[in-house]
MDTraj code that builds the backbone (N, CA, C; nanometers):
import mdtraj as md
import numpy as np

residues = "UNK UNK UNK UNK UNK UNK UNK UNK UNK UNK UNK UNK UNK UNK UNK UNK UNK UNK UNK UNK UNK UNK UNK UNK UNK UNK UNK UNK UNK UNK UNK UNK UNK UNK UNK UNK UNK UNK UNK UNK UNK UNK UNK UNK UNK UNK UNK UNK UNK UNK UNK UNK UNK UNK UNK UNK UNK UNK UNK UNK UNK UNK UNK UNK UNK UNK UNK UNK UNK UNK UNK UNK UNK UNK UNK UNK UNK UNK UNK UNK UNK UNK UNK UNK UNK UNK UNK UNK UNK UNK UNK UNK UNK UNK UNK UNK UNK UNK UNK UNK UNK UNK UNK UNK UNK UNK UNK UNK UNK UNK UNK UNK UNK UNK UNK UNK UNK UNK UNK UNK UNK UNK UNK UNK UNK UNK UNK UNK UNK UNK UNK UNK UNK UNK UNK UNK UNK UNK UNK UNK UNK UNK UNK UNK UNK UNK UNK".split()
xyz = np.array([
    [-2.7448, 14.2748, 9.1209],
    [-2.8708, 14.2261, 9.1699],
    [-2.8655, 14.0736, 9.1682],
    [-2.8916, 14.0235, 9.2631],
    [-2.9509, 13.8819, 9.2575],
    [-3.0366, 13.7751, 9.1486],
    [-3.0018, 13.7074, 9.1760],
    [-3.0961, 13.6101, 9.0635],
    [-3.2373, 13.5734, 9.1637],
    [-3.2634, 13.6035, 9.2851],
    [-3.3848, 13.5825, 9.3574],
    [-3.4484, 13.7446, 9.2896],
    [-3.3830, 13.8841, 9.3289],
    [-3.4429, 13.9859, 9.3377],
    [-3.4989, 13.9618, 9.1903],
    [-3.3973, 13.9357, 9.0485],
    [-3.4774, 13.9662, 8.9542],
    [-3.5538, 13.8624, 8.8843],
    [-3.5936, 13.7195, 8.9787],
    [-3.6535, 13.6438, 8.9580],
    [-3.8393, 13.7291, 9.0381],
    [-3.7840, 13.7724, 9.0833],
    [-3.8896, 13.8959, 9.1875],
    [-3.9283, 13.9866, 9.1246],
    [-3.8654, 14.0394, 9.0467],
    [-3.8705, 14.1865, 8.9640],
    [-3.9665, 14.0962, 8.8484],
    [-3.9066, 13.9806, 8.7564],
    [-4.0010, 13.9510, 8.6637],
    [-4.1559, 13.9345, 8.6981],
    [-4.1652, 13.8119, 8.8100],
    [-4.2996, 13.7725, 8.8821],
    [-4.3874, 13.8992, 8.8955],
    [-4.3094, 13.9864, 8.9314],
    [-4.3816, 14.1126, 8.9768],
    [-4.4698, 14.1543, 8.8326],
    [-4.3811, 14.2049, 8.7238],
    [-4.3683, 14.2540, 8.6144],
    [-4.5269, 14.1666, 8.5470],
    [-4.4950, 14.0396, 8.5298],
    [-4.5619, 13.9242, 8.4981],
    [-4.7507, 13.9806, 8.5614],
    [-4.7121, 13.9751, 8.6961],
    [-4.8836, 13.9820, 8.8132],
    [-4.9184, 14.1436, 8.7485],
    [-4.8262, 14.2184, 8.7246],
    [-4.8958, 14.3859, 8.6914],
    [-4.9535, 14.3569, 8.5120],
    [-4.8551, 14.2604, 8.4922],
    [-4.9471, 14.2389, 8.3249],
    [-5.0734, 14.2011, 8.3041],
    [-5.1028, 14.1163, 8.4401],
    [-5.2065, 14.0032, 8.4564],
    [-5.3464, 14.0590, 8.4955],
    [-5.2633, 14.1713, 8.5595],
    [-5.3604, 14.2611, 8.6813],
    [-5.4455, 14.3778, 8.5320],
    [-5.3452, 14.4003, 8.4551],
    [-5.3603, 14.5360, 8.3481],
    [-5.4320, 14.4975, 8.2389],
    [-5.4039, 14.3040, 8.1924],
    [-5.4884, 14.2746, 8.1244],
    [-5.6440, 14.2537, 8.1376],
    [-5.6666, 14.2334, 8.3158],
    [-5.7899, 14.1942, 8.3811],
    [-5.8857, 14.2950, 8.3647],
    [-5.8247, 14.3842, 8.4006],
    [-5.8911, 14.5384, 8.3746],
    [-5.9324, 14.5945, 8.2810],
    [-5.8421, 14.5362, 8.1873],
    [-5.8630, 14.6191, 8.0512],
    [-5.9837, 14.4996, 8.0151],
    [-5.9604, 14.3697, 8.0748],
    [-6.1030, 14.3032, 8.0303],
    [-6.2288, 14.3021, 8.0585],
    [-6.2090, 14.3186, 8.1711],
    [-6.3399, 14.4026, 8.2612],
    [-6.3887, 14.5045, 8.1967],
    [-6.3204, 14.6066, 8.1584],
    [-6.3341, 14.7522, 8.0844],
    [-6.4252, 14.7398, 7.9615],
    [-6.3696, 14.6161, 7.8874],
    [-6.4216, 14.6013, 7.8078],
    [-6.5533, 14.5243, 7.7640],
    [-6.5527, 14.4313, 7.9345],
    [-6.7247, 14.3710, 7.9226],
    [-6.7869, 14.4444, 7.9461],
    [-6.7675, 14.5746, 8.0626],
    [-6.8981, 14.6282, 8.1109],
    [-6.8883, 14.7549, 8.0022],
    [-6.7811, 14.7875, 7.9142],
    [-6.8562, 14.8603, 7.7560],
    [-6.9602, 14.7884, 7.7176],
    [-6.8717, 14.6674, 7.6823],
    [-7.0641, 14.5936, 7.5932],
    [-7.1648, 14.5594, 7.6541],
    [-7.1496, 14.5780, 7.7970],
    [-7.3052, 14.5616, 7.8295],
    [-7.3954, 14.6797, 7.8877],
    [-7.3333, 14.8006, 7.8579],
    [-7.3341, 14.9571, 7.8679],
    [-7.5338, 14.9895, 7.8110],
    [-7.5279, 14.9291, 7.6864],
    [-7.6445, 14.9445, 7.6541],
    [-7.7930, 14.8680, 7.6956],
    [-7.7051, 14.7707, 7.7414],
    [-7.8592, 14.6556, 7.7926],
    [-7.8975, 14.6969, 7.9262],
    [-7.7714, 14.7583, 8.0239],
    [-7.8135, 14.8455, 8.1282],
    [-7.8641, 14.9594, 8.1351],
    [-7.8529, 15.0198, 7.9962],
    [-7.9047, 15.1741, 7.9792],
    [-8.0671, 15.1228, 7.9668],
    [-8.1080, 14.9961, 7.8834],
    [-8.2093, 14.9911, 7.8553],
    [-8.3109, 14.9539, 7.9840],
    [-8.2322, 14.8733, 8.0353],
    [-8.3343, 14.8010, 8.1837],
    [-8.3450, 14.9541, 8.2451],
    [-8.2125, 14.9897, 8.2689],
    [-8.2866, 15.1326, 8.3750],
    [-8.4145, 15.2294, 8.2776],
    [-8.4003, 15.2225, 8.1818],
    [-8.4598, 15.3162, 8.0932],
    [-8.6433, 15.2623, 8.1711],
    [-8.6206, 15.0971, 8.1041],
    [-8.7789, 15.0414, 8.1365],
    [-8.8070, 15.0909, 8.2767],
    [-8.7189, 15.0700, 8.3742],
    [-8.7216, 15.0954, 8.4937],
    [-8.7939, 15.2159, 8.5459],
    [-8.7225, 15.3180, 8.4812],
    [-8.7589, 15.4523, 8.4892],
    [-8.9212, 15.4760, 8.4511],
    [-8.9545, 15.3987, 8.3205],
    [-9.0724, 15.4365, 8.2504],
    [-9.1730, 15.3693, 8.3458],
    [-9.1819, 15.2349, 8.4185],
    [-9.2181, 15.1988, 8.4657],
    [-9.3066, 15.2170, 8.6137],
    [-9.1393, 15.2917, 8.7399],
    [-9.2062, 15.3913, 8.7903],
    [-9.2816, 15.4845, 8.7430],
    [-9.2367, 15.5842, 8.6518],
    [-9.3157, 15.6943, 8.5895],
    [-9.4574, 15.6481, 8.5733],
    [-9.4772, 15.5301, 8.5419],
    [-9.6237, 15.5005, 8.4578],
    [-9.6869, 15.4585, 8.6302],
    [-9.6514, 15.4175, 8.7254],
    [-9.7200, 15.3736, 8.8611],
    [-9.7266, 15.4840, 8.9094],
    [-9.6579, 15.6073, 8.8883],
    [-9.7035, 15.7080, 8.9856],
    [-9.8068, 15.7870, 8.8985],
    [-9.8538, 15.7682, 8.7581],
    [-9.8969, 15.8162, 8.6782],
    [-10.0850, 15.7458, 8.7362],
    [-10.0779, 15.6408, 8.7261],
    [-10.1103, 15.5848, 8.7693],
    [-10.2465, 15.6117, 8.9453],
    [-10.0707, 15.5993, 9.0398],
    [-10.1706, 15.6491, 9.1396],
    [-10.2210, 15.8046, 9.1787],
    [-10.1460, 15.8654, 9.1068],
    [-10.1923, 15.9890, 9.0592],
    [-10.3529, 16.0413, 9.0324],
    [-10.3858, 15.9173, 8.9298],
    [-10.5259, 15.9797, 8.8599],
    [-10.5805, 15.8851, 8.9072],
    [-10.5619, 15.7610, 8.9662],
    [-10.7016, 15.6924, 9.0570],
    [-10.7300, 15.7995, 9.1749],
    [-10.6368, 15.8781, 9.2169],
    [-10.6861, 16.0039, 9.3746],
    [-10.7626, 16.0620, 9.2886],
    [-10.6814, 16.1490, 9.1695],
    [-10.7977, 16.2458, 9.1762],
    [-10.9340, 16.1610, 9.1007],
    [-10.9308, 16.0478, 9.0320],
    [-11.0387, 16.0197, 9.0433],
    [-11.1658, 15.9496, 9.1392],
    [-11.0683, 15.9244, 9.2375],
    [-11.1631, 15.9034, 9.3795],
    [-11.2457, 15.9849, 9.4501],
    [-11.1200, 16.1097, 9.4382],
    [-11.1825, 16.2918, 9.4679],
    [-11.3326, 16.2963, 9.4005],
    [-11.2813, 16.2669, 9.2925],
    [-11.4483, 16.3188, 9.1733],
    [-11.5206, 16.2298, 9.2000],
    [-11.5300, 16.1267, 9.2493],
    [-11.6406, 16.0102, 9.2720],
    [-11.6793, 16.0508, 9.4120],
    [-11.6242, 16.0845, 9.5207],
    [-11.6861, 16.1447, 9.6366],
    [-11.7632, 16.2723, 9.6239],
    [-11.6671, 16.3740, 9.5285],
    [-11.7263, 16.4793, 9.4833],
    [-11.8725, 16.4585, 9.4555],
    [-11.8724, 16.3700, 9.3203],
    [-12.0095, 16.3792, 9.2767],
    [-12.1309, 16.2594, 9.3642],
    [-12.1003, 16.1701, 9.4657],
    [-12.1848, 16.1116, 9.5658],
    [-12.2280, 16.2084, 9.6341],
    [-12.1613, 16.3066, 9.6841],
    [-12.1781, 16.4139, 9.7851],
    [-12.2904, 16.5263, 9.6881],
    [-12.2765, 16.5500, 9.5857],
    [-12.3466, 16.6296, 9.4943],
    [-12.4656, 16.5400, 9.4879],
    [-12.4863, 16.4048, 9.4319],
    [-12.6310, 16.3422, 9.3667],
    [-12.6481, 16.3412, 9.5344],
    [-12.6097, 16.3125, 9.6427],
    [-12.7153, 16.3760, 9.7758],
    [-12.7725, 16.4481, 9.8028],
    [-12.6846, 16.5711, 9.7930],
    [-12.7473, 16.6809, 9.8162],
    [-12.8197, 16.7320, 9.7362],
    [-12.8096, 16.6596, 9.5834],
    [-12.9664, 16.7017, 9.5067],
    [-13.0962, 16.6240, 9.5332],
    [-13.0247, 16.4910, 9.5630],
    [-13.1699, 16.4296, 9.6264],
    [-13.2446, 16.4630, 9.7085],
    [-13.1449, 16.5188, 9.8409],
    [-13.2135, 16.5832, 9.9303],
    [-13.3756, 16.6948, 9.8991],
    [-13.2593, 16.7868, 9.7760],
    [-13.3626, 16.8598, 9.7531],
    [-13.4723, 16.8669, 9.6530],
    [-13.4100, 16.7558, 9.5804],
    [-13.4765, 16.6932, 9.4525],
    [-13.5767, 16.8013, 9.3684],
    [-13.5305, 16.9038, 9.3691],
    [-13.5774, 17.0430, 9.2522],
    [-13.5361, 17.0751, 9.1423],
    [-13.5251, 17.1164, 9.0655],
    [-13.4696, 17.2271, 8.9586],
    [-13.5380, 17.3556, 9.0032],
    [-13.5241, 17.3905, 9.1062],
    [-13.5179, 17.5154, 9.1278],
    [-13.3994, 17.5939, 9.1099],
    [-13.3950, 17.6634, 9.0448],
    [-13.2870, 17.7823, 9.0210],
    [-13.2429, 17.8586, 9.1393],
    [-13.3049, 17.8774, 9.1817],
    [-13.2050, 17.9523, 9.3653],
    [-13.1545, 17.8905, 9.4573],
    [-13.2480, 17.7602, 9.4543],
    [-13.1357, 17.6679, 9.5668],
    [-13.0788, 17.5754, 9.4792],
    [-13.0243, 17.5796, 9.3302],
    [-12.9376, 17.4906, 9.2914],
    [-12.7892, 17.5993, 9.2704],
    [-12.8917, 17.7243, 9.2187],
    [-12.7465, 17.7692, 9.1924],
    [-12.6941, 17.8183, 9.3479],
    [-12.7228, 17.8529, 9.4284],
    [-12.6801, 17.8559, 9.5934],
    [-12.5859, 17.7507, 9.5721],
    [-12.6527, 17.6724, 9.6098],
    [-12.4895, 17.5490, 9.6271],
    [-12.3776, 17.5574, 9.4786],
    [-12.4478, 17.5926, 9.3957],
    [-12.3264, 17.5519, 9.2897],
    [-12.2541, 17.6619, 9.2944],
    [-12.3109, 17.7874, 9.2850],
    [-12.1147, 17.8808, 9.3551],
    [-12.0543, 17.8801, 9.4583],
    [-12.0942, 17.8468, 9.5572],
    [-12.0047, 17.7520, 9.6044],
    [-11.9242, 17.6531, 9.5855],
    [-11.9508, 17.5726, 9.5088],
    [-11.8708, 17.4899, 9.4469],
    [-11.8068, 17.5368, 9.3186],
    [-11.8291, 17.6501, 9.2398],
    [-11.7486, 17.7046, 9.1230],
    [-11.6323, 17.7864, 9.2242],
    [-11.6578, 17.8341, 9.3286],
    [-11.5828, 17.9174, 9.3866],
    [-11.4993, 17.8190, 9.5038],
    [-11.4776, 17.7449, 9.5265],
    [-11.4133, 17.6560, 9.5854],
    [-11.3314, 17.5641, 9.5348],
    [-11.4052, 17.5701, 9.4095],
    [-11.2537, 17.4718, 9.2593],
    [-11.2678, 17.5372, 9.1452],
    [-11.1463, 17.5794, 9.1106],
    [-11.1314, 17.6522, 8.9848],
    [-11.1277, 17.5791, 8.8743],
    [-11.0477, 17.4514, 8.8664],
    [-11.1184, 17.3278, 8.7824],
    [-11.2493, 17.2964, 8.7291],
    [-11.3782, 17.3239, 8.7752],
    [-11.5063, 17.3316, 8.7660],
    [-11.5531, 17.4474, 8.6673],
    [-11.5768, 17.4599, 8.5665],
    [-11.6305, 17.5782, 8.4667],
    [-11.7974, 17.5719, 8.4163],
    [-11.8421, 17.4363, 8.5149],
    [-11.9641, 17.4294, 8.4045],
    [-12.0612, 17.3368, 8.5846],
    [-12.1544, 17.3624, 8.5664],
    [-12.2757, 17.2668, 8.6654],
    [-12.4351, 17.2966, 8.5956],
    [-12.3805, 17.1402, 8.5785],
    [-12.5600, 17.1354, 8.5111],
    [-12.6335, 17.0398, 8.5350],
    [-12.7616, 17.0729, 8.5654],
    [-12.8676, 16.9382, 8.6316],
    [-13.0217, 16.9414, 8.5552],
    [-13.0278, 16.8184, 8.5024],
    [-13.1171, 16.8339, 8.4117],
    [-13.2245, 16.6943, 8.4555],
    [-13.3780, 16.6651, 8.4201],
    [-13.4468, 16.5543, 8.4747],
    [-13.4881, 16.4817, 8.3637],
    [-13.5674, 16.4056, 8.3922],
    [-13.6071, 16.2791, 8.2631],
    [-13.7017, 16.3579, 8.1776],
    [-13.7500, 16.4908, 8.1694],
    [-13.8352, 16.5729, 8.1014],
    [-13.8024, 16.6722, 7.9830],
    [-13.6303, 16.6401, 8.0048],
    [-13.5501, 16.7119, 7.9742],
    [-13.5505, 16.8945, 7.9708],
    [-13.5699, 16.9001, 8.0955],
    [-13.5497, 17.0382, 8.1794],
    [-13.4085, 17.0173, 8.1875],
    [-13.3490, 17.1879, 8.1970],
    [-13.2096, 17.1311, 8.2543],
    [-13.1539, 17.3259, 8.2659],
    [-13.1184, 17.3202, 8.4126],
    [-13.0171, 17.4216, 8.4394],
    [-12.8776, 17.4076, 8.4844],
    [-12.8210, 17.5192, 8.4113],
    [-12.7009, 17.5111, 8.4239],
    [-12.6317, 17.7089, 8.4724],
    [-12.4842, 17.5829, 8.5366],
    [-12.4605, 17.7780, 8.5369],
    [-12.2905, 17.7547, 8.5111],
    [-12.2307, 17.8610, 8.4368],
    [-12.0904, 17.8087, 8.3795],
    [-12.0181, 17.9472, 8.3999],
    [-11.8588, 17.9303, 8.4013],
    [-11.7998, 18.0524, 8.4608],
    [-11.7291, 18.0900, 8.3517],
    [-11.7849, 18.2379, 8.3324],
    [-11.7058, 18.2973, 8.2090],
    [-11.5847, 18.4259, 8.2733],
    [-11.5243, 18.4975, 8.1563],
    [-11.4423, 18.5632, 8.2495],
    [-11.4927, 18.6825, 8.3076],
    [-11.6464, 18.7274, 8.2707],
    [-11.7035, 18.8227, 8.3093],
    [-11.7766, 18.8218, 8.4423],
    [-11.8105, 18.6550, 8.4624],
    [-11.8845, 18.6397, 8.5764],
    [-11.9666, 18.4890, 8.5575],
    [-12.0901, 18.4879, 8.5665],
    [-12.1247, 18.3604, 8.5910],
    [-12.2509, 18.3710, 8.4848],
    [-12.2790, 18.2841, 8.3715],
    [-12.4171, 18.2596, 8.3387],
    [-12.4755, 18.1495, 8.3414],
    [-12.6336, 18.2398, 8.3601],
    [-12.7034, 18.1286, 8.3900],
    [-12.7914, 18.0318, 8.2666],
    [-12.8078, 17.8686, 8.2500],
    [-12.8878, 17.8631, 8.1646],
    [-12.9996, 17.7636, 8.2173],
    [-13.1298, 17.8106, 8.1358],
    [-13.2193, 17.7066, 8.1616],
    [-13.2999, 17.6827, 8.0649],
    [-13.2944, 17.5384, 7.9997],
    [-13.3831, 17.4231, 7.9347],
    [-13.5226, 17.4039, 7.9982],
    [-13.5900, 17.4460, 7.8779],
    [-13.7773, 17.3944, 7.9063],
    [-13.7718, 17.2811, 7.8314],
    [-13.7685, 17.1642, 7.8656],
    [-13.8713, 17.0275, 7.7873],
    [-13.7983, 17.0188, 7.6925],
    [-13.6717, 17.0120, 7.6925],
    [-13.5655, 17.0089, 7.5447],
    [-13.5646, 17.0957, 7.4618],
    [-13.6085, 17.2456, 7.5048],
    [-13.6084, 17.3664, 7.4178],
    [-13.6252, 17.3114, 7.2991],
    [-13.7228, 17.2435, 7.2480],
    [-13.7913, 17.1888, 7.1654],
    [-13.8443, 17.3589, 7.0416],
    [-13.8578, 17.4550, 7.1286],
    [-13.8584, 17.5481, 7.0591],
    [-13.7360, 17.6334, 6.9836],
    [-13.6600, 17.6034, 7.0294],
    [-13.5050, 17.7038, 7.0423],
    [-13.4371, 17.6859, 7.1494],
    [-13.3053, 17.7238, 7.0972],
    [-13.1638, 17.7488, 7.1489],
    [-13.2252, 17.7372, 7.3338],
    [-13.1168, 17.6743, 7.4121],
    [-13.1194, 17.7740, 7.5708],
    [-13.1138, 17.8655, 7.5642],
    [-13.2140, 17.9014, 7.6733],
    [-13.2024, 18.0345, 7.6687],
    [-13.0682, 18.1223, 7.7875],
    [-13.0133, 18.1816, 7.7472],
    [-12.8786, 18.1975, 7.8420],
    [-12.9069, 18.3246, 7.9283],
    [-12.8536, 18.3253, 8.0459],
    [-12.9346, 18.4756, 8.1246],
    [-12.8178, 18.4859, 8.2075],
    [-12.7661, 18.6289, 8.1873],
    [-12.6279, 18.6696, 8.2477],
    [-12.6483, 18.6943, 8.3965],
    [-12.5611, 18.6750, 8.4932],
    [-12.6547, 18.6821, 8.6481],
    [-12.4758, 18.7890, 8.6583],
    [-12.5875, 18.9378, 8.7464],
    [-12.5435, 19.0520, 8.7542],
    [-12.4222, 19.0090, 8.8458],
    [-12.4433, 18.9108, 8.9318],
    [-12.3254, 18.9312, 9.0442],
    [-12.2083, 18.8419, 8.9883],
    [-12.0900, 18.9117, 8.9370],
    [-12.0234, 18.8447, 8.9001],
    [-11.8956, 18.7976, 8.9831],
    [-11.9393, 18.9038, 9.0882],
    [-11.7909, 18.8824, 9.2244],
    [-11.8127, 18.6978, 9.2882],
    [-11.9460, 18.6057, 9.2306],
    [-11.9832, 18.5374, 9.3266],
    [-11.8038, 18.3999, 9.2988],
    [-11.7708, 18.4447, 9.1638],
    [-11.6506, 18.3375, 9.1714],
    [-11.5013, 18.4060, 9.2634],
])
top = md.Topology()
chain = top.add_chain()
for i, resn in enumerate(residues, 1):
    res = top.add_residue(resn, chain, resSeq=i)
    for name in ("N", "CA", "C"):
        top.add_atom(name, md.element.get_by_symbol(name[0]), res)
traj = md.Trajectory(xyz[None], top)
């Protein structure tokens, strides 16, 4: 062999050492910085999580704020505690969201009916003047198919 080829053969030898040490140094920065990237993505992660968390419960709480504008209307409209046309609209609305277990409307006299969904069917309650005497009085309403 030549004194060029194994002046060639060393150089070579030399650039694969250079190349093997680079790597192995590289290897070894992005070990140690293994954890400060685990951590940013980590925040990262929590971060999204917490914005969709976020716009998540401002909808459904927008839902419930239209919900209940649309409800204090339509009681104004009728502005009663009448028991047949409150509970009319309210199974409808127990039977249209299963979320909903309870509707109660009560005035500055402290009257107040309510009607709440049990697993038997629907009862009804109604407050005289803050049942100042006793308990509500609770009154089971026969039709229980109405949920």
């Amino acid at each position: 062999m030549s004194a060029k080829g194994k002046a060639f053969d060393n150089w070579l030898i030399v650039a694969v050492a250079i190349v093997l040490i680079a790597a192995m140094g590289a290897t070894a920065w992005g070990y140690s910085q293994l954890a400060e990237r685990q951590e940013r993505l980590t925040e990262h992660f929590l971060e999204n999580s917490e914005q969709a968390v976020h716009a998540r419960t401002d909808g459904q709480f927008t839902q419930l704020k239209e919900d209940l504008l649309a409800e204090a209307g339509a009681i104004a409209d009728v502005d009663t505690l009448d028991l047949r046309t409150t509970i009319t609209r309210w199974r409808s609305r127990l039977r249209s969201n299963q979320v909903i277990t309870a509707v109660r409307l009560a005035d500055e006299l402290g009257n107040e009916i309510a009607l709440k969904r049990t697993p038997t069917g629907l009862v009804q309650m109604a407050t005289n003047t803050g049942s100042n005497e006793g308990p509500p009085i609770g009154l089971f309403l026969a039709d229980s198919s109405a949920i």
